[in-house]
N, C-alpha and C positions, 0 to 999 in steps of 0.2 A: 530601521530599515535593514532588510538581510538581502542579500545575493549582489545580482545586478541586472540589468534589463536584459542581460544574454543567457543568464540562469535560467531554466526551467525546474521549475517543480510539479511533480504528480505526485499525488495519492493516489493509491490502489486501496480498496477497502470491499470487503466481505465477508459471508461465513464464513468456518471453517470448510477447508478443501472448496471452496471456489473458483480455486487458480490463482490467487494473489500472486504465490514465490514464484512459481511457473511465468507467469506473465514480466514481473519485475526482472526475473533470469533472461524472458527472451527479450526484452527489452535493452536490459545493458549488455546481452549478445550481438545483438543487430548495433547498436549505437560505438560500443569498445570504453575506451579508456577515458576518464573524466564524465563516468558517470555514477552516483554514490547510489549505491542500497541501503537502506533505512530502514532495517525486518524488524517490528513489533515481537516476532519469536525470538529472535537473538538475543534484542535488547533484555526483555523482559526473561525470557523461560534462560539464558545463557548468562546473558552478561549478570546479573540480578540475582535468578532465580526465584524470582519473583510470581505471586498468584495475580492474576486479572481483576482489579478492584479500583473502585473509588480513589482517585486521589495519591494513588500508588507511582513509586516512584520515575517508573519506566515511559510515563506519560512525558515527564518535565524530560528524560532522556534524550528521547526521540525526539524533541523540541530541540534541546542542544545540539545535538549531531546532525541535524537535520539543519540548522542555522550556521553550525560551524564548517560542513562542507559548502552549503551556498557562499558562505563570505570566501572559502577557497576559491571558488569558480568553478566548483563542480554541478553536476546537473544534479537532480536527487529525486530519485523513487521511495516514498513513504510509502511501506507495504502491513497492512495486518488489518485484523478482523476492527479495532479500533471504532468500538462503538460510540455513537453519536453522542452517550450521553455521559461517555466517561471522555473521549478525547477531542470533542464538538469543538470544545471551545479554544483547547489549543492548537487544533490545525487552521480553526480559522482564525485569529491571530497569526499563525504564523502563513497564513493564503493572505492578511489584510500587508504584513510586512514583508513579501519578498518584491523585489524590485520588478522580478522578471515575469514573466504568463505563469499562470499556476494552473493546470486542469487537474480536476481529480473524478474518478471511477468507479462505479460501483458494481463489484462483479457477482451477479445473483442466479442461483443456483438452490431450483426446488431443493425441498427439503429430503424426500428420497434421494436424489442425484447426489447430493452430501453423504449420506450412507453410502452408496455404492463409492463414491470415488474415496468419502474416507477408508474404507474396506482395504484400498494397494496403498496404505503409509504406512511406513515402519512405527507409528501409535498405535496404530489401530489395534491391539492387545492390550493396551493399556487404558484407551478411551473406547466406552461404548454407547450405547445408541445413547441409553437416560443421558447420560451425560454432553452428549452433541446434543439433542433436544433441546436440552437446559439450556446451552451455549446461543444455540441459532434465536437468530431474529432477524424479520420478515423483511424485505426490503427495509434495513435500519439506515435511512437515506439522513445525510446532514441536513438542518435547515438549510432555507434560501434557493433551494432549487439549481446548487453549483453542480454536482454531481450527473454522469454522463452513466446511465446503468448497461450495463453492457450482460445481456442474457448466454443463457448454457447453449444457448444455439451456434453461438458464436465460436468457432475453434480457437485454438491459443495461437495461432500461426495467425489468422484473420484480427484479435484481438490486440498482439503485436504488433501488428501493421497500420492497426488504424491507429491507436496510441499513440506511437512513430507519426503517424503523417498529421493528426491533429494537435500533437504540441510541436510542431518543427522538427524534433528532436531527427527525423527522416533526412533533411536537408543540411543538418550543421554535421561540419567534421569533426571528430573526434577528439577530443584532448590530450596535451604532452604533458598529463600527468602523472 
């Protein structure tokens, strides 16, 4: 067992440029201190330097950090594209072992809208369409029917809020971490 029943855990999970960071940022904006960010880019493209694959080691990572802030008493946002079929199985293992409400998100955004919004990141010269193509997959939802899909209609300010208000995370104070 990880956390404790006052921990929250969320996944965020999407294409690229969906709003995952965005969303994660206005999330532990609005909530403050004692709440952990868990980026699939950090871990893997920073801490790592690692490619996106099978079995790779940034899966078991984001397991660990993700387990070793819940046992702090942090709350924890797992954010990245974290597909179903490479990291399915460990986030649900880690949604079957945490103590506390776990929701997790799926934020979907046509396949144009990913062009355009990839177009203002500092990649975007570096990564082009072939390549997002490749990447993207279609509503890639976890089994089991956990996942809450949250569409491009939705603003980040709106998608914030409701996150916030449907795991608690709206009502609990803040941490003296």
């Amino acid at each position: 067992m990880v956390g404790t029943e006052e921990t929250r855990l969320v996944v965020l999970r999407g294409n690229s440029a969906s709003g995952k960071s965005s969303v994660a940022a206005g999330i532990r904006e609005k909530f403050g201190r004692g709440l952990a960010l868990v980026s699939q880019d950090n871990l893997r493209r920073i801490v790592l330097r690692e490619r996106d694959r099978p079995g790779a080691a940034n899966i078991g990572l984001i397991d660990t950090v993700a387990r070793y802030a819940l046992d702090a008493g942090y709350h924890v946002v797992v954010e990245g594209i974290l597909y179903a079929d490479r990291y399915g199985e460990m986030l649900a293992q880690l949604r079957a072992d945490h103590c506390g409400p776990t929701h997790a998100y799926y934020l979907h955004v046509p396949f144009e809208q990913t062009l355009a919004r990839h177009a203002t990141k500092p990649i975007a010269n570096e990564v082009g369409e072939p390549q997002l193509r490749d990447w993207y997959r279609e509503l890639d939802l976890l089994p089991g029917g956990i996942e809450t899909v949250i569409g491009a209609d939705s603003t980040l300010n709106e998608t914030v809020d409701r996150i916030m208000l449907d795991t608690g995370l709206a009502g609990l104070p803040a941490l003296e971490h």
